[in-house]
C-alpha positions in Angstrom: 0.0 0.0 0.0 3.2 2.4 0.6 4.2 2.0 -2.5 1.1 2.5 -4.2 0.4 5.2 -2.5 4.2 6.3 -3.3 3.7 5.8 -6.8 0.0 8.1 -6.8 1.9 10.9 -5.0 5.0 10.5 -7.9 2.3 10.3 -10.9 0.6 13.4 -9.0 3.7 15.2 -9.0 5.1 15.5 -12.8 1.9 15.8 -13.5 1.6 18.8 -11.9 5.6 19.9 -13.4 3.9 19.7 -16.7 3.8 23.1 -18.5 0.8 24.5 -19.9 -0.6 27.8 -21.9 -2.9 29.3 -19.5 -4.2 32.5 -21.6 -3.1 33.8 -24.8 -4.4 37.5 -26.1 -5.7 38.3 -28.2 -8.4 35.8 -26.9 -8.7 32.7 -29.6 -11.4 33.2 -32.7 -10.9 37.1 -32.2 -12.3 39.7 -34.6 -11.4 43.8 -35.1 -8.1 43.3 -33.1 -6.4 46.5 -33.3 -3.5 47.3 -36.1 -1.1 47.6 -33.2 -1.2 45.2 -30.5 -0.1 43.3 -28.3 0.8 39.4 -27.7 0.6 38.1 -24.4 1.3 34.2 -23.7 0.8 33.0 -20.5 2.3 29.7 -19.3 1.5 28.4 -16.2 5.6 28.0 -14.8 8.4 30.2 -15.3 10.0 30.2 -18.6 13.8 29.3 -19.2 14.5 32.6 -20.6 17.7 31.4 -22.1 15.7 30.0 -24.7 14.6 32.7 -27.0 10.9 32.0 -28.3 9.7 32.7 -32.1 9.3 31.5 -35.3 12.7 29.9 -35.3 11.9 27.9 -31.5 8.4 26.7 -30.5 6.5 29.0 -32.2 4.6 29.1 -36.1 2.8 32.4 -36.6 2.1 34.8 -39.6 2.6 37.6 -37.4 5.2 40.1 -38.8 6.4 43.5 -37.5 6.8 41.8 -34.1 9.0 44.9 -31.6 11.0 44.1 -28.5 10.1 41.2 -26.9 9.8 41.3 -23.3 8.6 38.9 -19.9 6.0 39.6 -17.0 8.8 40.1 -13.7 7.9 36.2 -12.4 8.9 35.0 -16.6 5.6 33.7 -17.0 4.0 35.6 -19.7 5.9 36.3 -23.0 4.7 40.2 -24.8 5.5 40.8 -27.9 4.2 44.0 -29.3 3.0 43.7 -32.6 1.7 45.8 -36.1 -0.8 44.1 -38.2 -2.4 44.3 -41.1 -5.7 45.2 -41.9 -8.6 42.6 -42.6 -5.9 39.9 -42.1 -6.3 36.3 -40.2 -3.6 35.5 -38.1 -2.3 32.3 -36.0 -0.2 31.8 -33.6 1.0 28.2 -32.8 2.9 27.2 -30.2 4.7 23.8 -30.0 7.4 23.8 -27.4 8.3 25.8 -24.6 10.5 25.2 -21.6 9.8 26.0 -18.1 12.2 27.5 -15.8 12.3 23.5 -14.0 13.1 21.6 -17.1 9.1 20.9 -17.9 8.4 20.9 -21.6 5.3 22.1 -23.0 2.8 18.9 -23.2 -0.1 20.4 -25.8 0.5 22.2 -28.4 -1.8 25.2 -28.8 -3.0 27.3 -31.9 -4.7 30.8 -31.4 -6.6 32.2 -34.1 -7.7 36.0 -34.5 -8.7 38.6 -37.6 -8.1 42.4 -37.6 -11.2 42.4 -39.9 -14.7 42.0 -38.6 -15.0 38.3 -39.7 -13.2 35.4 -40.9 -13.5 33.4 -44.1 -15.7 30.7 -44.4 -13.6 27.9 -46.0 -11.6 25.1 -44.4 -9.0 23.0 -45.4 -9.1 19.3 -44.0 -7.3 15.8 -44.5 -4.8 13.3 -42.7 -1.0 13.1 -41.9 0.1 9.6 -42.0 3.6 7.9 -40.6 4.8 6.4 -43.5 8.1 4.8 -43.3 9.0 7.1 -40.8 7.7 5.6 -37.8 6.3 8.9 -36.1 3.3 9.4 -35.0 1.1 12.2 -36.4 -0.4 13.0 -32.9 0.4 17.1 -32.5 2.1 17.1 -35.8 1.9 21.2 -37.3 0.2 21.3 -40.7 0.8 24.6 -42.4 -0.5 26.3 -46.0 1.8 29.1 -47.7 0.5 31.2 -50.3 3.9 30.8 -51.7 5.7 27.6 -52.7 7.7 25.7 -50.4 10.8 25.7 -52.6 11.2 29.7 -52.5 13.6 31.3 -49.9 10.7 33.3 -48.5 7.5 31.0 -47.7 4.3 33.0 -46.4 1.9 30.6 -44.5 -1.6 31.7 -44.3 -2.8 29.7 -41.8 -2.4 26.2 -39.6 -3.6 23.4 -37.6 -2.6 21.1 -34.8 -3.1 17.2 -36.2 -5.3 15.0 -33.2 -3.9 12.0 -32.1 -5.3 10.2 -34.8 -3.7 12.8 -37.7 -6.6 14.4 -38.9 -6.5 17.9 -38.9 -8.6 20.9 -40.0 -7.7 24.3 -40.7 -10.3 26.7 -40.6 -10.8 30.6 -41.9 -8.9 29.9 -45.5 -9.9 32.7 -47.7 -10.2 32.1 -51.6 -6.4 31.2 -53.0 -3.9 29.1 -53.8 -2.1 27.3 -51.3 0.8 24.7 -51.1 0.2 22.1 -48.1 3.2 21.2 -45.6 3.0 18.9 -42.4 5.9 18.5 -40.1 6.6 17.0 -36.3 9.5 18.0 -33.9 10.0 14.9 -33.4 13.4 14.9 -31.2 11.7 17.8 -29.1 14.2 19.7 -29.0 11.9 23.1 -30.2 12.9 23.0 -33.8 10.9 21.8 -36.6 14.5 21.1 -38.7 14.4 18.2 -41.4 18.0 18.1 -41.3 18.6 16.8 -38.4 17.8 13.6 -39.5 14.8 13.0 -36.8 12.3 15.4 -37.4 10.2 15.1 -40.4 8.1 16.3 -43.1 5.1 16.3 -45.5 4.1 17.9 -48.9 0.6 17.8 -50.7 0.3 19.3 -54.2 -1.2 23.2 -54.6 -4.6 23.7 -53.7 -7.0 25.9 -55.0 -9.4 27.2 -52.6 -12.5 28.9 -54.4 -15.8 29.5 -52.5 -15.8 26.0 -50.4 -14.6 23.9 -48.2 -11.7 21.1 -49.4 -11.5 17.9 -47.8 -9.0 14.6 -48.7 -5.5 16.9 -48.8 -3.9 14.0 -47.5 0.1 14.0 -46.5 2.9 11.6 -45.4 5.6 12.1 -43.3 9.2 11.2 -45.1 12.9 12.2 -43.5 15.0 14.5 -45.8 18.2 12.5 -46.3 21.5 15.2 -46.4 23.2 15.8 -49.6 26.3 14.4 -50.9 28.7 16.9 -51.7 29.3 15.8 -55.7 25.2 15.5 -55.9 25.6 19.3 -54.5 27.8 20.3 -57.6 25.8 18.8 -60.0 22.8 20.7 -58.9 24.4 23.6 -58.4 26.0 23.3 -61.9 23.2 23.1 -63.1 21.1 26.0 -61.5 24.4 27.9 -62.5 23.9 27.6 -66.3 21.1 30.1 -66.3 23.4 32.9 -64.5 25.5 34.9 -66.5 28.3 33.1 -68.4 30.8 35.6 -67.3 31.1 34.2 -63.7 33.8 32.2 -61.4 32.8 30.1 -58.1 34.4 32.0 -55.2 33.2 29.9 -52.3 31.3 26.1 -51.1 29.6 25.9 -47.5 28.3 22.7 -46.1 26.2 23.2 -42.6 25.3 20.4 -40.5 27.9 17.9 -42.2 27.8 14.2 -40.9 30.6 12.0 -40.6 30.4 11.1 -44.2 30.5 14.4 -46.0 27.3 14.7 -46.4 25.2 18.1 -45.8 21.8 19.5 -44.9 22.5 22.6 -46.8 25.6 23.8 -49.4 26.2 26.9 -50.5 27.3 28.0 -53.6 29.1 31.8 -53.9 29.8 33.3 -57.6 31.2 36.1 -58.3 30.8 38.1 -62.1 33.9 38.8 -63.6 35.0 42.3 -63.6 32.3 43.2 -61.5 31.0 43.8 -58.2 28.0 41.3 -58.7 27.6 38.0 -58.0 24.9 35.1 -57.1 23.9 32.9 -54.2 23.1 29.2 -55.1 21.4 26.9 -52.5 21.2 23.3 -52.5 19.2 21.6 -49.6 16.9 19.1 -48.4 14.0 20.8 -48.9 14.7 23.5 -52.0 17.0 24.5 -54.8 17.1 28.1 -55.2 19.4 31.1 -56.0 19.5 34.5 -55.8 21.4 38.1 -56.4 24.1 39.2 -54.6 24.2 43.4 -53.5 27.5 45.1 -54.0 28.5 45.2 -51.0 28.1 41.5 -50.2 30.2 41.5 -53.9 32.7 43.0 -52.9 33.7 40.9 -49.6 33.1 37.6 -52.0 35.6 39.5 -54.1 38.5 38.7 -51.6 38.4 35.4 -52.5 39.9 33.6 -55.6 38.1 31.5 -57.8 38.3 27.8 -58.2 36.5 24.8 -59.5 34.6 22.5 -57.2 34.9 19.9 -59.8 38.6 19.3 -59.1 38.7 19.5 -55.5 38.3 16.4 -53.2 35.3 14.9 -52.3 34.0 16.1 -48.7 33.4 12.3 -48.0 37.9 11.6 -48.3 38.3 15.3 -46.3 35.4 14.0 -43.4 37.1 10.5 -43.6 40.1 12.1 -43.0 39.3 14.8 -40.3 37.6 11.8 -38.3 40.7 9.3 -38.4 42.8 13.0 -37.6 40.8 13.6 -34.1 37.5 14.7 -34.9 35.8 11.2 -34.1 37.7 11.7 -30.8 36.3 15.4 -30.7 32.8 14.6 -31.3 32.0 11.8 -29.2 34.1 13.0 -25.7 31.1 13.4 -23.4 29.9 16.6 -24.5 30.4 20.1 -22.2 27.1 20.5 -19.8 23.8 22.0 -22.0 25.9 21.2 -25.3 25.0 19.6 -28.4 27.5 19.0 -31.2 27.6 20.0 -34.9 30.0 20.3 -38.1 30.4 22.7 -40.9 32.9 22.8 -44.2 34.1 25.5 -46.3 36.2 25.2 -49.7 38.3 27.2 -51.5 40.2 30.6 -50.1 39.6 30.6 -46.6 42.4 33.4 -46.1 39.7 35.2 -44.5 37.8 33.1 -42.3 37.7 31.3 -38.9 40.7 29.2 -40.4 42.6 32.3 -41.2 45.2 31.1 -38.0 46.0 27.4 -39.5 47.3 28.9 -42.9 50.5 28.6 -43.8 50.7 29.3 -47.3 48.7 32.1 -48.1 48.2 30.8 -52.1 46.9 27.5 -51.3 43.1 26.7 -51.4 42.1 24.7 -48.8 38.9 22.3 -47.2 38.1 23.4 -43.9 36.0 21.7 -41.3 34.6 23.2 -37.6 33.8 20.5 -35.3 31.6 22.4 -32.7 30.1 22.0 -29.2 27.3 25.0 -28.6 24.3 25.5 -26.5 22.2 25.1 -30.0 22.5 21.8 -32.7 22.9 24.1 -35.6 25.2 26.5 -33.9 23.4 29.6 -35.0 22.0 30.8 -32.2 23.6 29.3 -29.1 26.7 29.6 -27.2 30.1 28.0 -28.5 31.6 26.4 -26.2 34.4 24.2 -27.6 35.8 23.8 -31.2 38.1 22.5 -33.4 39.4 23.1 -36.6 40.8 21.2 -39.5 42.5 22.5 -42.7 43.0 19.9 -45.4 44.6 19.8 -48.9 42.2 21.4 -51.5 42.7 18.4 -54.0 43.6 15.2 -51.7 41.6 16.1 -49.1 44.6 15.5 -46.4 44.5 17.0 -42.9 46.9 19.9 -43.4 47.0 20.7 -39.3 44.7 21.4 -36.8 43.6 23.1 -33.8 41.1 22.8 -30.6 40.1 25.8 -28.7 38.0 26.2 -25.1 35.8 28.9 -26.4 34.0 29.4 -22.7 35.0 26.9 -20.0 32.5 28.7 -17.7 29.9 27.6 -19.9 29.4 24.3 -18.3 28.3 26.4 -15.4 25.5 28.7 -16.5 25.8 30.8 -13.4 26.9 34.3 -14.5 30.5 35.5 -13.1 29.7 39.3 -14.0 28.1 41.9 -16.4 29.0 40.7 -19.4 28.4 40.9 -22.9 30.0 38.5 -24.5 31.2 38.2 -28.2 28.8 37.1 -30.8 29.3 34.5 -33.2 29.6 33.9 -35.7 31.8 37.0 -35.9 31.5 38.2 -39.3 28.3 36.5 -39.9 25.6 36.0 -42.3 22.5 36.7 -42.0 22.5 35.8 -38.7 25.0 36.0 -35.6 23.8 34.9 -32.0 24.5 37.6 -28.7 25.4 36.2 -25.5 24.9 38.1 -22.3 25.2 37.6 -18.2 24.0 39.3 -15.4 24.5 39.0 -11.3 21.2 40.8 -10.0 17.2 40.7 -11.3 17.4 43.8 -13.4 15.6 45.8 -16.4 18.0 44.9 -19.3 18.3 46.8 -22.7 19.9 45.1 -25.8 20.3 46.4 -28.8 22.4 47.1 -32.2 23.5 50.4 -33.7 24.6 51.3 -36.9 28.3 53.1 -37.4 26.4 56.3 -37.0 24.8 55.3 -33.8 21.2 54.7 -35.4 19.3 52.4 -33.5 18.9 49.3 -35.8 17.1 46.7 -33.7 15.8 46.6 -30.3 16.5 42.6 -28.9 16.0 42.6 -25.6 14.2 45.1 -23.0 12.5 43.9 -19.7 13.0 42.1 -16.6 15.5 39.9 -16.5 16.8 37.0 -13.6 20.5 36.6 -12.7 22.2 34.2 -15.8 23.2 33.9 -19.1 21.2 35.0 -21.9 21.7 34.2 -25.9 19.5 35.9 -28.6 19.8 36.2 -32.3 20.2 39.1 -34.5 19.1 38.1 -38.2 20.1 41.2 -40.1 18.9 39.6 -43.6 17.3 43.0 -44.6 20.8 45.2 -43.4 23.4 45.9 -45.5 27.0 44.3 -44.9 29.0 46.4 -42.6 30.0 47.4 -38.9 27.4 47.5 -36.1 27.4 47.7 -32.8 25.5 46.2 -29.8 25.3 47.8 -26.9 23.9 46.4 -23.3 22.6 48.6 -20.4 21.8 46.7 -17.3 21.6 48.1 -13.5 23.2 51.7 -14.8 25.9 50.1 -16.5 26.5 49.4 -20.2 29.2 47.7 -22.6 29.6 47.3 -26.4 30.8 45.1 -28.9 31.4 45.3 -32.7 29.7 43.3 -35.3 30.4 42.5 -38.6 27.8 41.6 -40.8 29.4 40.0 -44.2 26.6 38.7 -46.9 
């Protein structure tokens, strides 16, 4: 009987951890919410403020012109002040959250509200099924865009929350065409990313919505395999014939690269001969796209001398080789406290990179591999907190040398030492670099990025804060490449540091 009763009071209590939304406002099915507003989420335990919220972590919304975002002073209600558009539907759909104890967010939750004085008639329905997967449907997020899924900017209209069953309905779809997508988090950790080989998707064909209801758009969940980097040159070969003739490759990327080579994502930099132009080409698991370079991102491409991809070594000899050179040591050590690990490659003339120190003959072209441990899987918006580097021959693939650096060794302890702001990185960056603060006392804190002539660019961080360490990301895709600054105010002190933004 003890232990029954034992086991009730155990059952009783993570019950009771589990984290919920208690209130969101505008209240759900909402109509003639003002232009500017408000968001208010309230969760029913303190949030873990280290993780930064948004479209990016936990949360699918077509709500744009979000301001500062900013807490309630006991971190249980997120605000994030808003401008809207007139006679426009808009969701917001929350998937994960964290609570201050470790609790994860058990229910997903979708809020629905107009700034018009009704919504649209018209539904979409259907069913999410596993497939080969072997994931279950139950809470999966099913999504339509008016635009299609292979562009670089995709503009959902509105969403759903499958049931435990995978059906799902999605309700106040105005006339239009629309391109389906389903997709799960299905390793939990906040981010709905294909690429990380758990998490997984689903695609229906376009959809026209006229004056009625649709029913039967049906969808299966599949895993997006990464890309081999010789499959990545053909395709971007390819996409490269219809740019102008006149151009040289000046750079190759591979994010989240696996023992093997392979990538999630490669990128593709070419530069117009004679000119400050140049084009972008992406090659991914879910699109194939390109697009224009500005002059200024032109001219920092320029620094680099062209090559061929064709000749260089596979990324499957270089990985083969980083491995047997220390990285399988690196990458399976037990990993630094509140770290997950992650790999990127570069090719070609890294003179001016994060390999700049391991070059010894500046008219070389080179492979380079990071090995990295950070607070976030794909290292873009989390804390580094050990690395190493490899440089290997551009055309053998050969480790050239080597090097492993303790980025923060305090990291493993998130208790903050001091005010401090600490350096972003990546440091130059593009689009996106992550900022990493600390603070001793519960304070108001102010973050925020300047230009060169001290104009305020964006606000990222203004309210209450507890005593720790803090990372959010600044995505300056619509800012020019140059210097900025970001400057933190906290208890009547401030500090600075310089960024460099490099597209």
């Amino acid at each position: 009987m003890k232990r029954l009763l034992l086991f009730i009071f155990l059952l009783a209590g993570v019950a009771h951890a589990q984290l919920t939304v208690s209130s969101f406002s505008p209240a759900n099915n909402s109509t003639n919410v003002p232009i500017s507003d408000t968001l208010a989420i309230t969760f029913s335990a303190a949030l873990d403020t280290t993780v930064q919220l948004g479209p990016d972590q936990g949360i699918l919304t077509n709500v744009g012109g979000e301001g500062k975002v900013y807490y309630s002073a006991d971190l249980t209600t997120l605000y994030v002040p808003v401008t809207l558009s007139p006679n426009t539907v808009y969701f917001v759909l929350i998937y994960w959250a964290k609570a201050q104890g470790g609790a994860i967010l058990q229910t997903p939750l979708i809020t629905y509200f107009t700034t018009g004085s009704s919504f649209p008639s018209n539904s979409v329905a259907g069913s999410i099924s596993s497939g080969a997967t072997g994931v279950s449907p139950a809470g999966a997020v099913v999504a339509l865009s008016s635009t299609p899924l292979s562009q670089d900017s995709v503009a959902f209209v509105s969403a759903a929350i499958a049931n435990g069953s995978g059906q799902y309905v999605i309700p106040f779809v105005a006339n239009g065409t629309f391109f389906p997508v389903c997709a799960k988090d299905a390793n939990g950790d906040g981010r709905i990313d294909p690429s990380n080989g758990f998490d997984v998707v689903g695609f229906a064909d376009s959809i026209i919505v006229s004056g009625a209801s649709l029913s039967g758009v049906n969808m299966t969940f599949m895993k997006m395999l990464p890309i081999t980097f010789s499959d990545a040159v053909h395709l971007a070969d390819s996409l490269a014939l219809l740019l102008p003739s006149n151009k040289t490759l000046r750079s190759v990327q591979g994010y989240e690269v696996d023992s093997i080579g392979r990538s999630s994502g490669w990128q593709f930099i070419y530069l117009t001969n004679g000119s400050y132009s140049g084009y972008q080409i992406e090659i991914d698991v879910m699109k194939r796209s390109s697009q224009a370079l500005d002059s200024s991102q032109a001219w920092w491409v320029s620094q680099r001398r062209p090559f061929s991809a064709d000749t260089a070594a596979d990324s499957h000899t270089f990985l083969t080789n980083v491995e047997a050179a220390g990285g399988y040591a690196f990458r399976t050590q037990v990993p630094p406290a509140g770290t997950t690990f992650s790999a990127h490659t570069d090719l070609g003339d890294l003179r001016y990179s994060n390999y700049w120190q391991l070059i010894a003959d500046q008219e070389k072209l080179y492979w380079g591999a990071e090995y990295v441990f950070s607070t976030d899987p794909r290292n873009t918006y989390g804390t580094t907190v050990k690395s190493m580097l490899f440089l290997g021959d551009f055309s053998t693939g050969a480790v050239v040398t080597s090097m492993t650096t303790d980025v923060k060794k305090t990291a493993e302890s998130m208790e903050p030492v001091q005010f401090e702001l600490l350096p972003n990185y990546p440091n130059p960056f593009n689009p996106s670099t992550t900022i990493t603060f600390r603070i001793t006392t519960q304070d108001v804190v102010t973050l925020k990025v300047f230009d060169v002539l001290g104009r305020e660019i964006a606000t990222l961080a203004q309210g209450t804060f507890r005593p720790g360490q803090y990372s959010l990301q600044w995505d300056a895709h619509n800012q020019p490449s140059g210097v900025y600054y970001c400057r933190l105010e906290s208890g009547g002190r401030s500090t600075s540091t310089k960024l460099l933004l490099l597209k």
